[in-house]
N, CA, C and O atoms as a GROMACS GRO file, in nm:
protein
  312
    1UNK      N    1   0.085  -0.118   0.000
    1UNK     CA    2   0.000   0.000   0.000
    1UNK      C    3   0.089   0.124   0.000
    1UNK      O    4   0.185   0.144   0.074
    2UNK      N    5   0.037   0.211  -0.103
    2UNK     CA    6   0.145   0.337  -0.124
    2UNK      C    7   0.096   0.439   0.017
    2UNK      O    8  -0.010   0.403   0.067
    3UNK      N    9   0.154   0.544   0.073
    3UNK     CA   10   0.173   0.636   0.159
    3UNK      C   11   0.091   0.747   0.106
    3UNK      O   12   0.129   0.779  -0.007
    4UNK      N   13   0.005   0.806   0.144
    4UNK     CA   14  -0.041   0.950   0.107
    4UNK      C   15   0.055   1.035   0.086
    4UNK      O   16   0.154   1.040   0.158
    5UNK      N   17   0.031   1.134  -0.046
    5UNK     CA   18   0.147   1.254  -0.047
    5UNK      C   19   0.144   1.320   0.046
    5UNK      O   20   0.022   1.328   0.060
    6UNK      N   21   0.190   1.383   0.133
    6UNK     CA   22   0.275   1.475   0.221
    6UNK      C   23   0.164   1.580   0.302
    6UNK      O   24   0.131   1.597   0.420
    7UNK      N   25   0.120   1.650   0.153
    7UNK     CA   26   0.058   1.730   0.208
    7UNK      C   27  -0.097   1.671   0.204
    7UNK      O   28  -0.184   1.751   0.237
    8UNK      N   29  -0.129   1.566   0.173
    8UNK     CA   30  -0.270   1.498   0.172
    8UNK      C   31  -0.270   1.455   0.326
    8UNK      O   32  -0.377   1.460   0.387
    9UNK      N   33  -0.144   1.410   0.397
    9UNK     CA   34  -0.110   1.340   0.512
    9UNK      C   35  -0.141   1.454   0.579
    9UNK      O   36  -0.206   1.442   0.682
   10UNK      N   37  -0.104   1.573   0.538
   10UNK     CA   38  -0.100   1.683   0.623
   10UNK      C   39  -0.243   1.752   0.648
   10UNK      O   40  -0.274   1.802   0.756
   11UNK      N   41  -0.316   1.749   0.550
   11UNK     CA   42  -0.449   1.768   0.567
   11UNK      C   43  -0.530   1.627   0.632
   11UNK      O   44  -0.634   1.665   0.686
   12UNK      N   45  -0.516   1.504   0.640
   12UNK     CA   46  -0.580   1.418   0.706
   12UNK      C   47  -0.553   1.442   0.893
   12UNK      O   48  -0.624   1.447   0.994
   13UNK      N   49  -0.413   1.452   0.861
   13UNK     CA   50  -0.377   1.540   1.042
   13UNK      C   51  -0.457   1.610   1.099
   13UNK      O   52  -0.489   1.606   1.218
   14UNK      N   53  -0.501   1.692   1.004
   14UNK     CA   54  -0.604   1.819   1.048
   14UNK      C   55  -0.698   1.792   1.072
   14UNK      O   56  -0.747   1.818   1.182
   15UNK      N   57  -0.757   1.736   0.986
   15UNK     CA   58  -0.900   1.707   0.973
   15UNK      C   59  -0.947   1.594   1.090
   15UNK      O   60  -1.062   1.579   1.130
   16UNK      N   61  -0.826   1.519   1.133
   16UNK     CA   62  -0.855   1.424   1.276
   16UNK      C   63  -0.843   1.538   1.334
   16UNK      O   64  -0.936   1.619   1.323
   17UNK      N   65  -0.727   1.571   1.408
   17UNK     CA   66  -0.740   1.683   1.491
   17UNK      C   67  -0.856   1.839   1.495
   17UNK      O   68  -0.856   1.922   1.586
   18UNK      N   69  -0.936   1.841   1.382
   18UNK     CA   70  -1.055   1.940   1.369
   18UNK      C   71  -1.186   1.807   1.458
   18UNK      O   72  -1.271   1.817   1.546
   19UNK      N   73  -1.143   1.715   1.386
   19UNK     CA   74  -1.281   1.636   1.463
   19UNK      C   75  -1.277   1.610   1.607
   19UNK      O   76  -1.383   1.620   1.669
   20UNK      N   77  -1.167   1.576   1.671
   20UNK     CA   78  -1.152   1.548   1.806
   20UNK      C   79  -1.154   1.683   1.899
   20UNK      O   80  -1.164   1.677   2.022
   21UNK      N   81  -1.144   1.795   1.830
   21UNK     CA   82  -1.153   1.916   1.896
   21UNK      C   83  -1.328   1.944   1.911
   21UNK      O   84  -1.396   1.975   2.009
   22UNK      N   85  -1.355   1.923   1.799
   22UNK     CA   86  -1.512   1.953   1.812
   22UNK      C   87  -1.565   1.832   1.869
   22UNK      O   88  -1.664   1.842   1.943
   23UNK      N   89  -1.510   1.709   1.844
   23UNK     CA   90  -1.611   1.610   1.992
   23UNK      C   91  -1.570   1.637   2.132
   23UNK      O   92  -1.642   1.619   2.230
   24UNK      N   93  -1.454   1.678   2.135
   24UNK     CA   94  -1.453   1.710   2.269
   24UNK      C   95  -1.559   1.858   2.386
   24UNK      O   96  -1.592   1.873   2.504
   25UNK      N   97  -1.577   1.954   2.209
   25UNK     CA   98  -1.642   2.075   2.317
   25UNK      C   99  -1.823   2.028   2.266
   25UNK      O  100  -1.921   2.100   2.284
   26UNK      N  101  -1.823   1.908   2.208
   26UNK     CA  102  -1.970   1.850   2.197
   26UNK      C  103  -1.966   1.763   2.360
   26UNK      O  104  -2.042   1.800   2.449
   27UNK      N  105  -1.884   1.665   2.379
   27UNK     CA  106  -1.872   1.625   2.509
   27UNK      C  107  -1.912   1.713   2.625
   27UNK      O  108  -1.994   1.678   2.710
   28UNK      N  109  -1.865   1.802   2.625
   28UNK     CA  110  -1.873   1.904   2.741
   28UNK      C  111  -1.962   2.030   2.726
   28UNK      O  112  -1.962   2.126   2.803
   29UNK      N  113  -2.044   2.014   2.607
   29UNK     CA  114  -2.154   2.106   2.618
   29UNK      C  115  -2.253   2.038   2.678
   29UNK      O  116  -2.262   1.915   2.676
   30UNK      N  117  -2.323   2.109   2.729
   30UNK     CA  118  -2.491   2.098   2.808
   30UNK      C  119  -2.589   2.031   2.723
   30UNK      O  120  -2.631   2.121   2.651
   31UNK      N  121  -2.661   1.902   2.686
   31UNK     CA  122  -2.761   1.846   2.655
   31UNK      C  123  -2.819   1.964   2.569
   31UNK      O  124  -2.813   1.960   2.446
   32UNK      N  125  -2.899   2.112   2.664
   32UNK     CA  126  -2.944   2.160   2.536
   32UNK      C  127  -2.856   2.253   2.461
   32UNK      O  128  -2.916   2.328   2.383
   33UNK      N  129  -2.772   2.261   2.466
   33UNK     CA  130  -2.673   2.344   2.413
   33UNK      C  131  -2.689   2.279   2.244
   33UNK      O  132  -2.717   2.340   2.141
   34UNK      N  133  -2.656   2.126   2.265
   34UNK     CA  134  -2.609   1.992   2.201
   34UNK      C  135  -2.736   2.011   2.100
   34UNK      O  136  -2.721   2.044   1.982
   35UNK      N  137  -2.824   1.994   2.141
   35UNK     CA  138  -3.008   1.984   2.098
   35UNK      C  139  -3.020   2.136   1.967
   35UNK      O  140  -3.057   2.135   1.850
   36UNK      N  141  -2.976   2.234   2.045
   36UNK     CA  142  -2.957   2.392   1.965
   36UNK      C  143  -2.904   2.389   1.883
   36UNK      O  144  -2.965   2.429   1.783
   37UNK      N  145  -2.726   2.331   1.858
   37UNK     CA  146  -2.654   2.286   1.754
   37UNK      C  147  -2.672   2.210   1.651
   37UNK      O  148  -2.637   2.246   1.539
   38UNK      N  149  -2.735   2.084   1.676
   38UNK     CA  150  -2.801   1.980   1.606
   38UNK      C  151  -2.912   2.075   1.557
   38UNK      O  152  -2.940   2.040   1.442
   39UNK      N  153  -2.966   2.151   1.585
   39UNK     CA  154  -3.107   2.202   1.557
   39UNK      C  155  -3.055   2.303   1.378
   39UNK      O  156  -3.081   2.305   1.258
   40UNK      N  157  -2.986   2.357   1.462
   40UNK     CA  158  -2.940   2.439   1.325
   40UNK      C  159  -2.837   2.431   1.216
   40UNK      O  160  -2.813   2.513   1.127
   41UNK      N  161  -2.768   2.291   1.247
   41UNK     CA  162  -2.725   2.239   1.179
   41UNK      C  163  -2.812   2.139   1.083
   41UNK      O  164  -2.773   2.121   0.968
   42UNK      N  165  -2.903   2.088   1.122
   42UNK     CA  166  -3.001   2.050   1.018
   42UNK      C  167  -3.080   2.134   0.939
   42UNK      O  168  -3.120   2.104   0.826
   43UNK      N  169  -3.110   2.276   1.014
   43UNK     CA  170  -3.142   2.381   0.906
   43UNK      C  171  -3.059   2.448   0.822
   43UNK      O  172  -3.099   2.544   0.756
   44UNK      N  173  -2.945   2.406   0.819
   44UNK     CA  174  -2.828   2.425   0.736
   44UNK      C  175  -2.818   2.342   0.632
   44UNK      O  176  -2.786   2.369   0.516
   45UNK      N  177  -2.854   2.218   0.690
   45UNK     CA  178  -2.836   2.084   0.576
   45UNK      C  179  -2.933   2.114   0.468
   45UNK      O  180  -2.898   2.123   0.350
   46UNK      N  181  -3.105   2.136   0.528
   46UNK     CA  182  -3.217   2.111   0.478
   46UNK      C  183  -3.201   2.249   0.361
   46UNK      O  184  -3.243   2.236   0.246
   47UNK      N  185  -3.123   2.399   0.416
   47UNK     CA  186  -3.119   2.524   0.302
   47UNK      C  187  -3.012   2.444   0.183
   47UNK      O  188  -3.045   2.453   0.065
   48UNK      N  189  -2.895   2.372   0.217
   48UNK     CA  190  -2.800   2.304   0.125
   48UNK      C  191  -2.890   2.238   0.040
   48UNK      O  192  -2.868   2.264  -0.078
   49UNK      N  193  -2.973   2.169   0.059
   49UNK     CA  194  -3.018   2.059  -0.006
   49UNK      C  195  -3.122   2.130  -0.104
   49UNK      O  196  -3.112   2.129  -0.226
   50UNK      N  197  -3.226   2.193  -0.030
   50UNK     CA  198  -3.296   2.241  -0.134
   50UNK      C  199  -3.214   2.384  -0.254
   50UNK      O  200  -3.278   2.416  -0.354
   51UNK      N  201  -3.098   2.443  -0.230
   51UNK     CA  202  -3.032   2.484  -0.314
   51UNK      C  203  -2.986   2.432  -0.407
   51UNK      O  204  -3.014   2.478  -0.517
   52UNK      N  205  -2.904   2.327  -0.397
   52UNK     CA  206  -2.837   2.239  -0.492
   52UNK      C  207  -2.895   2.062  -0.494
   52UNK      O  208  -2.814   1.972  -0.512
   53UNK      N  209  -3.017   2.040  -0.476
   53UNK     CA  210  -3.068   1.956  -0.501
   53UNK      C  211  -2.996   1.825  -0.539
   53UNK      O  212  -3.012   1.774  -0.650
   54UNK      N  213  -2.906   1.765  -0.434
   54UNK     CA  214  -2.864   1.604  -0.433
   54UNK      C  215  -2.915   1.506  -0.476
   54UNK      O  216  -2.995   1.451  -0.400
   55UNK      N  217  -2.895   1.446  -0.603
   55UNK     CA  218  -2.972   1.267  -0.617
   55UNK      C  219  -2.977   1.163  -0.540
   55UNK      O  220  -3.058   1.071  -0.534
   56UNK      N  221  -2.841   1.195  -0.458
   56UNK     CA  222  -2.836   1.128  -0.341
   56UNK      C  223  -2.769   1.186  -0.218
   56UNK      O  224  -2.691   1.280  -0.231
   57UNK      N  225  -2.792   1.144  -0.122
   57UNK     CA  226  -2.752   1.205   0.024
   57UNK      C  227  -2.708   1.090   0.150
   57UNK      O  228  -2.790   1.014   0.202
   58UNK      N  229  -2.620   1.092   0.171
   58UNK     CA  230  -2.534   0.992   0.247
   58UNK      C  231  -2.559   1.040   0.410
   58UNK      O  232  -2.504   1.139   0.458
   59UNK      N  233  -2.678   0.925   0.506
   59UNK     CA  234  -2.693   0.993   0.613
   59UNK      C  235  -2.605   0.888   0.725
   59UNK      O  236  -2.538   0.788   0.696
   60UNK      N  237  -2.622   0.932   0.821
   60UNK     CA  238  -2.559   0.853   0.935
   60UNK      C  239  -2.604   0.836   1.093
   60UNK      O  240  -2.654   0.924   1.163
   61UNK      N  241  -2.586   0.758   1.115
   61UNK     CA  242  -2.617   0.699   1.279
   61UNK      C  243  -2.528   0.776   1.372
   61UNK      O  244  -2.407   0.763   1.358
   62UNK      N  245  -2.584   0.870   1.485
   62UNK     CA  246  -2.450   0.974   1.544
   62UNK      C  247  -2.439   0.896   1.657
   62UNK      O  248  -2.518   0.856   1.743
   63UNK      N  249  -2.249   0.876   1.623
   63UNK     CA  250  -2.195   0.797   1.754
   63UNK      C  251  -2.091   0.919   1.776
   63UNK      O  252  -2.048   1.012   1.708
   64UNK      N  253  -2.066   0.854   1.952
   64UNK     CA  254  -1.920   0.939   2.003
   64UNK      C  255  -1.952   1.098   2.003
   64UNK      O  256  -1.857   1.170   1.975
   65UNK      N  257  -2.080   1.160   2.030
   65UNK     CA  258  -2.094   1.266   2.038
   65UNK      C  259  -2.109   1.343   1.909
   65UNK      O  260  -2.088   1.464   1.909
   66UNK      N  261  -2.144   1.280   1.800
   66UNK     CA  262  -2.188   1.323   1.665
   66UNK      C  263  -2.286   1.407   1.660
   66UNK      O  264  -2.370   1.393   1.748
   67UNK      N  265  -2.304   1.509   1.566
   67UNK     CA  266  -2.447   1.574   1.562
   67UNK      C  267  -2.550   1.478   1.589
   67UNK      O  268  -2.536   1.357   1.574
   68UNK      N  269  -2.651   1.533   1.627
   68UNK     CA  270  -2.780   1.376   1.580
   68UNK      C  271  -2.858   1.502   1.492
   68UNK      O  272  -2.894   1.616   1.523
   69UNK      N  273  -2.863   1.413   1.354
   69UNK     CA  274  -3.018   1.515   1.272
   69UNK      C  275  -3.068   1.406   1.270
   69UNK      O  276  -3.027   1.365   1.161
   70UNK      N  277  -3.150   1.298   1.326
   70UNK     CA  278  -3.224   1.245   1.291
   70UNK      C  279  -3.332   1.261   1.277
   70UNK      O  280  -3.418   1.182   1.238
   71UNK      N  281  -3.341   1.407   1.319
   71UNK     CA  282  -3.489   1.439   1.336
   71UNK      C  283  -3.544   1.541   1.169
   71UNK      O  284  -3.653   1.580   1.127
   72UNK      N  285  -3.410   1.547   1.123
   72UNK     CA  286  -3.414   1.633   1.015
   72UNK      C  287  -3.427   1.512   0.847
   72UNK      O  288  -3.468   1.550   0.737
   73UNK      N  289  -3.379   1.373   0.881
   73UNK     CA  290  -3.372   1.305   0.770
   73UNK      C  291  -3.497   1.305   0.744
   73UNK      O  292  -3.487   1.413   0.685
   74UNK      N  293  -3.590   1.285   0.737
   74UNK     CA  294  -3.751   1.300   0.687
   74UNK      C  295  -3.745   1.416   0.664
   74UNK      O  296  -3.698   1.412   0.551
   75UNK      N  297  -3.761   1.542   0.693
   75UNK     CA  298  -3.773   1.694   0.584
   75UNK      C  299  -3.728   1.695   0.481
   75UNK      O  300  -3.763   1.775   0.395
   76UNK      N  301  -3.620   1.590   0.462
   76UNK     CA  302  -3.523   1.578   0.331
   76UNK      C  303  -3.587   1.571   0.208
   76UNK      O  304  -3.568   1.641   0.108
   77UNK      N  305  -3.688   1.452   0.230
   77UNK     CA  306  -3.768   1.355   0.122
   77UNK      C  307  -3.874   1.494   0.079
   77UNK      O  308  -3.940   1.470  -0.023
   78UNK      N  309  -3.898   1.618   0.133
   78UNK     CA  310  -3.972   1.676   0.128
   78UNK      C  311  -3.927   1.783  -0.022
   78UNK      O  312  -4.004   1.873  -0.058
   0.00000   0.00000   0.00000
């Protein structure tokens, strides 16, 4: 298996270290803090979507302190 170029390595660095920074201040926010975020982050998704209209949309099960939109995947179909 070949090695990522350098600076691809260097952006995967980041991008772990961007995620573990933001699960950690998801960890330690307040339930509704968590609920508020998730909230408007699905109204973020739902303005994306109806702008540029996806054929398909790749959703997910939130583990480890993940957003949860589950409450937003049904507005989608809309």
């Amino acid at each position: 298996m070949t090695q990522p170029h350098t600076s691809a390595n260097g952006a995967l660095q980041t991008r772990r270290a961007l995620r573990k920074t933001l699960l950690d201040l998801r960890s330690n926010a307040s339930e509704n803090t968590r609920q508020q975020w998730d909230h408007r982050i699905g109204q973020q998704l739902l303005a994306w979507c109806q702008q540029h209209r996806p054929a398909s949309l790749g959703l997910f099960w939130p583990i480890q302190n993940e957003p949860d939109l589950r409450d937003t995947y049904p507005l989608l179909q809309q």
